[in-house]
Every structure is written in C-alpha cells, then in structure tokens.
N, C-alpha and C positions, 0 to 999 in steps of 0.2 A: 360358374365354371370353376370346377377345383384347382388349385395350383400348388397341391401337395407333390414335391416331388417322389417317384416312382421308377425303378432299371425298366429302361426300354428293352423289349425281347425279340422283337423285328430284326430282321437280316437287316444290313449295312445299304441304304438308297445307291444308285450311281452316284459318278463324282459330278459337281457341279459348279465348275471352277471359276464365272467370270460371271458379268450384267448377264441374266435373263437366261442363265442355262448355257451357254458355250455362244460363239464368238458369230454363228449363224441368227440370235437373236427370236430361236424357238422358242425359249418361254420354258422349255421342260415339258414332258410327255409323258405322266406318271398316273396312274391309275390315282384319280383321288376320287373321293368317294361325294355323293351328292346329297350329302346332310350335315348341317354342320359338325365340328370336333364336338363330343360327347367332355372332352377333358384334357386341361394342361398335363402331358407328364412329367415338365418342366419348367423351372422357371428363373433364367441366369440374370441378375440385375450387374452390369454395367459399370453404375456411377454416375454417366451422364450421357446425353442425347444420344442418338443413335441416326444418322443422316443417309446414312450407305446402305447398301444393302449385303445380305450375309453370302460366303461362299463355301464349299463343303470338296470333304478331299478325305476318302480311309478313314471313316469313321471322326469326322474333327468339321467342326464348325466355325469358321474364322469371320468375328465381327469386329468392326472398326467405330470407336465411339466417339464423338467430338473433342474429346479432352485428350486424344492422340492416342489412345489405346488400341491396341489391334488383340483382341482377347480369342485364343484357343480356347473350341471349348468343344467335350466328350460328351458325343451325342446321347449316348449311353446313362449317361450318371448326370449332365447338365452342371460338370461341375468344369472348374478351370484345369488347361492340362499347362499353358504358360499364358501371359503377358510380354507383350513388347510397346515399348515406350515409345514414341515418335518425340520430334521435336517442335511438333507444332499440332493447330486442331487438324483434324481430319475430317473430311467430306468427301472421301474416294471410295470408292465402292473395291475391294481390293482383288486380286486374280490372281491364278494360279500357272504354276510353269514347273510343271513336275509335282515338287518336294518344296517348291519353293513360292513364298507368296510374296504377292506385289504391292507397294503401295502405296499411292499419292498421297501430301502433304501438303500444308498450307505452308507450312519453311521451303516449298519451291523445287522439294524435292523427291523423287518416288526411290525407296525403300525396298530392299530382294531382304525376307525377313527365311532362314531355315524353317521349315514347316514342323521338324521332330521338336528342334532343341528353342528355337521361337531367337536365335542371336542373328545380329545383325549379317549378311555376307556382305551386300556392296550397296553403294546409293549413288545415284544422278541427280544432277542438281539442272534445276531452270530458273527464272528469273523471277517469277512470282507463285500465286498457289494453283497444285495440282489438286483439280476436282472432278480432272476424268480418269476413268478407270485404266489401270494398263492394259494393254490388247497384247500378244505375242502369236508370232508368226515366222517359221524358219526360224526360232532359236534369237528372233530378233523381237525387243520390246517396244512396242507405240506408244507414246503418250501425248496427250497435246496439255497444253498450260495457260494461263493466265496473261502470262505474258506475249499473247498472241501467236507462239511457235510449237510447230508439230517436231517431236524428238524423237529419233531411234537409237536405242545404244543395244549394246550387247547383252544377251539374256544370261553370260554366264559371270560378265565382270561389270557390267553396266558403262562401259566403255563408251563414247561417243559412235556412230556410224553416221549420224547428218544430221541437221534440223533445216526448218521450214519455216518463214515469218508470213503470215498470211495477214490480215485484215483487221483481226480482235481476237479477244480472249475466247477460250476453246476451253469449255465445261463442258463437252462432250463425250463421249467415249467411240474412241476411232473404229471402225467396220473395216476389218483386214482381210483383202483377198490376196493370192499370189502373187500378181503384179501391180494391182492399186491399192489405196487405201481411201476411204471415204472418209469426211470430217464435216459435222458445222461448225461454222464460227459464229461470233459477236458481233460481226460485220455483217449478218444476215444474210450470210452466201454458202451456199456447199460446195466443196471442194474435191477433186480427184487428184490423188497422189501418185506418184511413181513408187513402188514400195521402193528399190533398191536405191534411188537418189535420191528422195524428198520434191522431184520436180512434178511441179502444178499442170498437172494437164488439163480439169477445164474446173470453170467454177460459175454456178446457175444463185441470182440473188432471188432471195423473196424478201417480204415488205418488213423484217425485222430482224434481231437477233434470233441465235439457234441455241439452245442448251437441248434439246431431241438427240438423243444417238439412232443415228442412221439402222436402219437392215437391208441387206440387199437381198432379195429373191428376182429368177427367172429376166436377169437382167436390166433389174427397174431398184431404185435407191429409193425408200420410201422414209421418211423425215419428218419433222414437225417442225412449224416456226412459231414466233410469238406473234406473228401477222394473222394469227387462228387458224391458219390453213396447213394441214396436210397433204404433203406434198409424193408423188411419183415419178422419179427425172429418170430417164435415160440412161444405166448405168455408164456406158460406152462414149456418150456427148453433154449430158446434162441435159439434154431437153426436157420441159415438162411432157411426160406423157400423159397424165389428169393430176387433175387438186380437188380438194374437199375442202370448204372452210367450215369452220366450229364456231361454237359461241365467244368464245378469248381465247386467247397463248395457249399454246401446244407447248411443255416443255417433258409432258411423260416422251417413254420412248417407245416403239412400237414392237409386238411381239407378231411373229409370224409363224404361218404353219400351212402349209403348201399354197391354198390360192385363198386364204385369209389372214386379215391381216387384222390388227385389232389396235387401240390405242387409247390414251385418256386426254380429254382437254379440261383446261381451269373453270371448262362454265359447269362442270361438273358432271357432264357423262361420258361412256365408253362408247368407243363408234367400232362396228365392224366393216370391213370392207371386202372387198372382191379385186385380188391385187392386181388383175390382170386388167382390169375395167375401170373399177374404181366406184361400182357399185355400192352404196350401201345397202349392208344386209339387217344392221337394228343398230339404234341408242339407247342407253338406256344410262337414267340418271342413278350415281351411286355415292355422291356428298357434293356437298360447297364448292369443294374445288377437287380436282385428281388433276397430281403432278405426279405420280407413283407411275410405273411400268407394269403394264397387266404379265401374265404367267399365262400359259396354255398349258391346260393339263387334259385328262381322258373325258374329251367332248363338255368339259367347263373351262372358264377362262377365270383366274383370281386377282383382285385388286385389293391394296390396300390403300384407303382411303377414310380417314378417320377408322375405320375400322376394317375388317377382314369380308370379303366378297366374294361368292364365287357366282356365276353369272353358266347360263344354259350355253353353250358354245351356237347351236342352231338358233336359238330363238332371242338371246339376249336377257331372258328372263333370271330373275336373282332366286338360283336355290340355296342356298343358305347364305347366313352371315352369322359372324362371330365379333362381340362387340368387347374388346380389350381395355378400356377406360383410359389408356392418353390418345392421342392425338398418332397415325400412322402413316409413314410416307416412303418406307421401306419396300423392299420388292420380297414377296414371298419365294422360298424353295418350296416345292412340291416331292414328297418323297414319296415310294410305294405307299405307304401307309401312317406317313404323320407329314405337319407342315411347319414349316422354321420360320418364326415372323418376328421383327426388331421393330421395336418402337420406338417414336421419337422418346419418352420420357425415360428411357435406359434400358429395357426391359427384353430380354430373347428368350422368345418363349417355341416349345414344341407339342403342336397339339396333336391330339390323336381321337 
C-alpha cells in the first residue's frame, strides 16, 4: 500500500463530531465501498500512541495522542493545521460542540480547545483521569471520571451545573437523551441519570465492571460488561430485556442501526444482533482480541482490530481488510469516499 502523500480532490465528508459518528451511537452511514483502500493518500505520524479515536469538523481532523497532544489535522493536505498541549496523557476520544472541541485528560481534567485557532478557552476539573469522552446535550457537557463521579458543567464556560458519585470509576462515554443520561460504571452497574440534576433514577448490576459505552435505541440500553455478556435493559426501569454472553469481557462499545446492533468481544469476534429480540444474526472471528467499536457504513460494518475490517453487514462475512503493520484499537471514520484510521503506533492515516 502506497503511503506517498497526495491533495485529496473529494468534496468535504459530513461532520463527525463524537465516539461512533454522533451521540445516537450509528457508527456513520457513508457509502464505503466493498473492496479494500487501493492506497494511503495520507499519512500524519503523531509522535506517539494513538488510544482515542479521531473526530472531524469543516474539513479538519482532530486526533488526540497519549503524549497529551490533541493534533489538527487538513484532511486535504494531511498536514498539521495546529497543536494543543494538554497537561497530562490522553486516552479520551475528544468531541465536538460547535467550533469547539472537548477533551478529557488524565490531569483530571476535560479541556474546550478553539477548533480555528487550537488556544485553550476553559477547563473543568475532577479528581482523577478522564477516559470518557465528552457527550453535550442542551448546550450542557457530560463527562464521567475516574474518580467515580458523572459531571455536568457549562458548554460555554465549563462552569459547574452538578456532579454525581456513583459506585466506581467511569471510563465510559455517557448516552445523552433529554431528560436521562445513561452511564456504566466500575462498580458493574448501569445507571440512569436525571439530565438536569444528576439524580440516580435506577441502576441494573451485571457480574463485572463496565468500560462499554452504552446506545440506546427503540427504548432498550444496550451495553457490554466484562461479565462477557451483552446486555439489553429497559431503558425506562433497567430491566433486562435479553443478554447474550460471549467468549470474555465486552469492553468495545456497540454500533447501531435501526433493529441491528453489532459489537466486539476480547475472545475476538463481532456479534450481530436483532435489538428488538436479541437474535443473533452471525459472528465472525476478526483478531485475538477486539476492544475496538465497530462503524456501520453502506450495508458493511468496519472494525479495527490489529488491523482494518470491513465485514458484509447481512452475512457477517469479511470483504475486505487492510493490514497497517502496528497493532489497531482506534475506531474508524467512514467518509463518502476515504476512511480516517489512527493507530496505536502514532500513525493517522486516510485511505482511499
């Protein structure tokens, strides 16, 4: 595969501003094509790890690297348009709020970085490290943290509005609807929030920690535990309404798309479901382990997992793969016509 860089001449993808395509946890719905990339037209090296996954905004690629770097980057040219410094590593997958991007810290803190000029405007602070993604809803930002509490502050000053102490640490990334918010914790329970107070209206355990970020479709909260079970609660009581267990921990998060639901466990394949039932529809094995969040794109599903996947959306079957030479745990964007993939070993590449 070439990795000469080349000007991209494609019109501008949609925006693609949080985990998995937007806050409904689709995955992205983009014409991708059912043969592998032909060729890198890019290829932005980093410096070092790459743990998060990338977000996109007006032509501008925003990836966050371990070494606390949060790197602009011109989809166009694959070159840098700024850098912003954090003060600690970074493992948050960051999000977007306008013009303005989000972003958790391991200094405890999540980060509103300008999207033009990449200078700091405000930061919130919590007690240990953020590893979930920010979520924002009504002009209001979610985050949960380490130190076991779900925080809302202000999406324009980062002002405090409430926190929440729940059970354990919260490596999640919260599922925001109008009046709840969904969360797993460390404590091995899922949680329903009040958006506007932070109060716990119900919370269902299963048999381990959670690091799964929740989606909710058609009423039903569907999750992963490290109990190997995928789980379907009730969004309204927590009930289980069915579970699936897998071979080990579930810690990917699940992509959905009207009554399919799709996911990866650590025994190493992709499970499809039938969200309404709880049917499986296929597995299929795609590495060693997938802790990676699959993408839904035009009737394929993509994973990465040691390497790049895209899987028959019907049958589960692997029509193409693309093999990147480090090690992949990032979640793919899906554009019209190229795909934006970050690697553990520093590397954001866009293939076409």
């Amino acid at each position: 595969m070439m990795m000469t860089p080349e000007k991209a001449t494609s019109k501008s993808p949609p925006d693609w501003p949080t985990l998995l395509g937007d806050n409904a946890r689709t995955g992205g719905h983009a014409q991708v094509r059912f043969h592998s990339p032909e060729k890198a037209v890019w290829q932005y090296r980093t410096g070092s790890p790459v743990r998060s996954a990338p977000v996109f905004h007006d032509s501008v690629l925003y990836a966050a690297s371990v070494n606390g770097v949060l790197h602009a980057i011109n989809v166009a040219t694959g070159t840098s348009k700024w850098k912003f410094e954090a003060a600690g590593q970074v493992h948050s997958t960051p999000s977007l709020f306008g013009n303005t991007v989000l972003l958790g810290c391991d200094d405890g803190k999540v980060y509103a970085v300008d999207g033009n000029s990449g200078k700091k405007l405000w930061e919130a602070g919590s007690q240990a490290e953020v590893w979930s993604s920010p979520v924002v809803r009504n002009e209001i930002v979610f985050f949960g943290s380490a130190d076991g509490k779900v925080y809302a502050v202000d999406g324009k000053n980062g002002q405090p509005t409430w926190s929440q102490e729940l059970g354990g640490r919260i490596y999640c990334t919260i599922y925001a609807e109008e009046h709840q918010l969904y969360v797993g914790c460390g404590d091995g329970k899922v949680y329903s929030i009040e958006t506007d107070s932070g109060k716990i209206l119900w919370s269902t355990a299963t048999g381990n920690g959670i690091d799964s970020s929740p989606a909710v479709v058609d009423n039903l909260v569907l999750i992963g535990s490290e109990d190997f079970v995928f789980y379907a609660l009730d969004a309204s009581n927590g009930e289980v309404r069915w579970k699936y267990e897998t071979g080990l921990g579930i810690a990917s998060s699940p992509a959905v798309s009207g009554d399919f639901a799709v996911i990866g466990s650590k025994d190493g394949f992709l499970y499809a479901f039938e969200v309404q039932t709880g049917h499986l529809r296929w597995k299929t094995a795609v590495g060693e382990v997938v802790t990676a969040s699959p993408v839904i794109g035009s009737g394929v599903v993509c994973i990465q997992a040691g390497g790049a996947f895209a899987l028959d959306m019907g049958s589960g079957k692997i029509v193409w793969q693309a093999g990147l030479g480090g090690a992949i745990q990032s979640v793919p964007i899906l554009a019209a016509d190229s795909i934006y993939l970050a690697s553990l070993s520093g590397e954001i590449y866009a293939l076409r």
